[in-house]
N, C-alpha and C positions, 0 to 999 in steps of 0.2 A: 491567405484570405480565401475564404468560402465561397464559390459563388452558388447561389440558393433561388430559385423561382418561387418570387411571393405568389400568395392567393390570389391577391388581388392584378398580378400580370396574366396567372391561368383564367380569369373571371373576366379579364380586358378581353384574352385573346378567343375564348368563348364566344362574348357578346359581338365582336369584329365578323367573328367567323357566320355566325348565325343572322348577321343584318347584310351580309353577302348572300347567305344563300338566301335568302328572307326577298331581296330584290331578286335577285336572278329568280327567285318560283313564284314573284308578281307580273314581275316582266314577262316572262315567259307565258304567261297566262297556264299556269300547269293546275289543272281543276281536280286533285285526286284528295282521298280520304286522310293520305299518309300528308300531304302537303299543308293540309288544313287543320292538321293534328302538329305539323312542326312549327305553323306560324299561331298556334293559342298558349302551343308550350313556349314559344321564342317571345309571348306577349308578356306571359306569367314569368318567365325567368328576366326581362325587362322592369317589373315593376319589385320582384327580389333584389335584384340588380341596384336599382334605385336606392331601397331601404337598405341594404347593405352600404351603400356609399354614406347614407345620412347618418347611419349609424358611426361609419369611422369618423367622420365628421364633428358628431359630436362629442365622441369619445378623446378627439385628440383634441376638441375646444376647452374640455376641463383642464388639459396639462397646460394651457396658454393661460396669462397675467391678466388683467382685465385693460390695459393700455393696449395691446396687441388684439383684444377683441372686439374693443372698440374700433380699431384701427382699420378692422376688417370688416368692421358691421359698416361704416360709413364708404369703405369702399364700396362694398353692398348697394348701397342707397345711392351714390353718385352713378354706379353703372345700370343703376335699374333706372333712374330716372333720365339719365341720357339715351338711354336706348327704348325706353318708353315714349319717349318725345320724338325721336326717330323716326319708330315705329308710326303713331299717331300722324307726322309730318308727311310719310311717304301715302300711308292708306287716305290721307286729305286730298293730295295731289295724283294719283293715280287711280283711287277708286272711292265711290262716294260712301261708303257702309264703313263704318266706323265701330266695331262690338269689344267688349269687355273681356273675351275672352282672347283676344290679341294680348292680354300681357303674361300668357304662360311662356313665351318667346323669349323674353326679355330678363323672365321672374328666374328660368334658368340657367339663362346665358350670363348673368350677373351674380350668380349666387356659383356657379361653377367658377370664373373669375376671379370670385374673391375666396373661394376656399376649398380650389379645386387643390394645393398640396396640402389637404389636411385629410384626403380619401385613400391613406394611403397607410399601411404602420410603420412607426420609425423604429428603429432599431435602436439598444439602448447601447453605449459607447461609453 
């Protein structure tokens, strides 16, 4: 058996590598041209990042039944509205501002849950 490093491990260990140095030349307070130029490149390969994962995503949604996608869209909606409600529960009790834009938190953290093994390619056997 082959062992092979997918794209998607070199593009993990890219993104890993660059949200290290990414804090370390925040923290650090490092104000140069070169730094400012690796955190707009480290924004923009971030938001590639992104659409490359949506895209396996929905590329491997096609090969699934509609039972199975169902299965996983209500996962979906059960972890976004428990953690919607969460959210909204704790910003009531610890701070009084309440905004709309509190459920990109939730919108991801529920949508990587429910179909974070489909960002990946499968091998066909």
């Amino acid at each position: 058996m082959k062992k092979y490093i997918s794209l998607n491990l070199i593009l993990f260990i890219v993104f890993l590598a660059g949200t290290i140095l990414t804090i370390f030349i925040i923290y650090k307070d490092i104000d140069t041209s070169l730094s400012l130029k690796f955190i707009i490149g480290y924004v923009i390969y971030l938001l590639l990042y992104c659409l490359f994962s949506l895209f396996l995503v929905i590329a491997n949604t096609w090969k699934l039944n509609w039972i199975q996608i169902r299965k996983r869209f209500f996962t979906f909606i059960i972890w976004f509205i428990s953690l919607s409600a969460l959210n909204y529960l704790l910003s009531y009790f610890f701070r009084s501002e309440i905004d709309v834009w509190d459920l990109g938190i939730p919108l991801g953290v529920s949508f990587g849950l429910a179909f974070s093994d489909l960002m990946s390619w499968k091998k066909k056997e």
